[in-house]
Every structure is written in structure tokens, then in C-alpha cells.
C-alpha positions in Angstrom: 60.0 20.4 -154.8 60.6 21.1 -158.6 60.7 19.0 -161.5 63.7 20.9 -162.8 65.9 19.5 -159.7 66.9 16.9 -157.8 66.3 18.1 -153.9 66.1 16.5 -150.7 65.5 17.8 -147.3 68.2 17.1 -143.9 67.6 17.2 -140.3 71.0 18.8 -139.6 72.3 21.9 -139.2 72.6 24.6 -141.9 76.6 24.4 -141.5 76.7 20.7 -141.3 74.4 20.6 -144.5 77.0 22.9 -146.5 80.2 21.2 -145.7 78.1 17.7 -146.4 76.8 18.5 -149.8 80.4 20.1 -150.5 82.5 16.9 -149.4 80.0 14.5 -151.4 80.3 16.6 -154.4 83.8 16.5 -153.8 83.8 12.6 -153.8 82.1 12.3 -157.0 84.9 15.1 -158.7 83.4 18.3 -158.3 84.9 21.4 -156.7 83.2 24.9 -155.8 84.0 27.4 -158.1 81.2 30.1 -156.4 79.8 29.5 -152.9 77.2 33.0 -152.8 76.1 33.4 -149.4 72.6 35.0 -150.4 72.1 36.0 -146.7 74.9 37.8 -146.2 74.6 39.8 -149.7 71.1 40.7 -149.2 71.9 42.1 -145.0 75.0 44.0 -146.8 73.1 45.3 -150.0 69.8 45.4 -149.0 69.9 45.6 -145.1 67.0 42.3 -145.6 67.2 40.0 -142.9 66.8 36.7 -144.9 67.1 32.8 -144.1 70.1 31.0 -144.3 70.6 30.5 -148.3 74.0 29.2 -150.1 73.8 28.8 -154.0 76.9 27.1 -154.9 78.9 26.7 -158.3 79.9 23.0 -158.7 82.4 21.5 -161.6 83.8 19.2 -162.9 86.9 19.9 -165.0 87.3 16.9 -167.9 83.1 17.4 -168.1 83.3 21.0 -168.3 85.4 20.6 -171.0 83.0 18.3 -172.8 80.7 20.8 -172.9 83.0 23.5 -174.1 83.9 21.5 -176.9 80.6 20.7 -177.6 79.1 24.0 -177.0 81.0 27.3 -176.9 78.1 29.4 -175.1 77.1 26.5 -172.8 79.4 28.3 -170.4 76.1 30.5 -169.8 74.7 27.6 -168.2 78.0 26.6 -165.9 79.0 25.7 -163.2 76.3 23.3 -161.7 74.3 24.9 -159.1 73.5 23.1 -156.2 71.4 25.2 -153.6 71.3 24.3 -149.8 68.7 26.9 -148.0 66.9 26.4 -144.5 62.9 25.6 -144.6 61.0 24.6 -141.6 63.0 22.9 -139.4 65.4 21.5 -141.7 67.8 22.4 -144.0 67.2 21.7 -148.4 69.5 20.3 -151.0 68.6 20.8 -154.7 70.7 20.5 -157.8 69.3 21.9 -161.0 68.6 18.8 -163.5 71.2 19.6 -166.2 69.1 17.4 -168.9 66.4 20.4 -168.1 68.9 23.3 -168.4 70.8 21.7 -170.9 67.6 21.6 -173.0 67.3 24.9 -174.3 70.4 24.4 -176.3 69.8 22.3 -179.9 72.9 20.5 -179.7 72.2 16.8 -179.6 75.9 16.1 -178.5 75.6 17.7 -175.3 72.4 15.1 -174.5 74.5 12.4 -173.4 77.2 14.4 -171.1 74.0 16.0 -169.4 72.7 13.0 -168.7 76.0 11.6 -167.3 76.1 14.6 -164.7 72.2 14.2 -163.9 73.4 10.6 -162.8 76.0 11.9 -160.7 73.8 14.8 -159.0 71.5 12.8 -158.4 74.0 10.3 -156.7 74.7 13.3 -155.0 71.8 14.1 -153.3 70.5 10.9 -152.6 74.2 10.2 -150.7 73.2 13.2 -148.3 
């Protein structure tokens, strides 16, 4: 795995992986903004068979916000992504680090609501 995200790998079922990582991101106040089904886009664009793939657009409203307020082109770097993809014979979870993304951007206010969200992705992931 990466050190730019928090990942961790099921033995469940690609579906069952999906609606999981949705309902415990749910729990902790996040929604899905953008749920990209990368193997249906690359059959219909490409005609590319390719392994089951979701990227996912998680937010949180009052932190989202934050950020705004804090950073008018931080919207570049929202929502939260939160990948779930098939490898082997199991099914990945990852959730980019938003200390790492957030990082690129010299705005020392935004350090403290990134690490707040890295808490809760993490939570996240480890939940699954």
C-alpha cells in the first residue's frame, strides 16, 4: 500500500465492500457526492474489460466548509476520495491521507482540519 493513504484489504464481496465503506463513512458524517464506476466507464468508452474499481467522493458538509473558508481553491482537492477496487482474492479500501493532499497548499490553517479528517478516515478504514 501507499504512504499517501490509509488502505486495508476485505475478504468480502466487491458489493458488500461498497455498501460497507459507504454506511461507515456515513456513520462518521460523510455522504457520496461522486461514486465513478471506473469499470463501467472504461467498457463504455474504451470497450477495456477492467476489474471491478469504484472511486468515490466523500464529504462532510460543516468540514467542507472549514476548508472553504480557509482556502478558496482547496475545492481542487474535494471531496475525499475513498477507492474500493478488487485485488487478488479480496476486495481494497484506501482513503487518500488529506494531511498529504492537503500539503501542497501553504495555508497553515487548514493543518489542523486535515488532520481532524485523517482521524476520521482512518477510523474509517480500520472500522471495515
Amino acid at each position: 500500500m501507499s504512504n499517501y493513504s490509509y488502505s486495508k484489504q476485505l475478504n468480502i464481496s466487491f458489493d458488500e465492500a461498497v455498501d460497507k465503506t459507504i454506511a461507515t463513512l456515513k456513520e462518521e458524517g460523510f455522504g457520496i457526492l461522486t461514486d465513478i464506476d471506473v469499470k463501467k466507464t472504461l467498457k463504455e468508452k474504451l470497450d477495456i474489460d477492467f476489474k471491478q474499481y469504484r472511486i468515490l467522493g466523500a464529504c462532510n458538509p460543516p468540514r467542507a466548509l472549514k476548508a472553504l473558508q480557509a482556502e478558496e481553491e482547496i475545492g481542487l482537492l474535494l471531496p475525499c476520495n475513498v477507492i474500493v477496487y478488487e485485488k487478488g482474492d479480496g476486495v481494497v479500501v484506501s482513503a487518500l491521507k488529506p494531511s498529504v493532499a492537503f500539503s501542497i497548499i501553504d495555508n497553515k490553517n487548514l493543518e489542523p482540519l486535515a488532520q481532524e479528517v485523517e482521524e476520521i478516515m482512518k477510523k474509517v478504514i480500520n472500522n471495515l
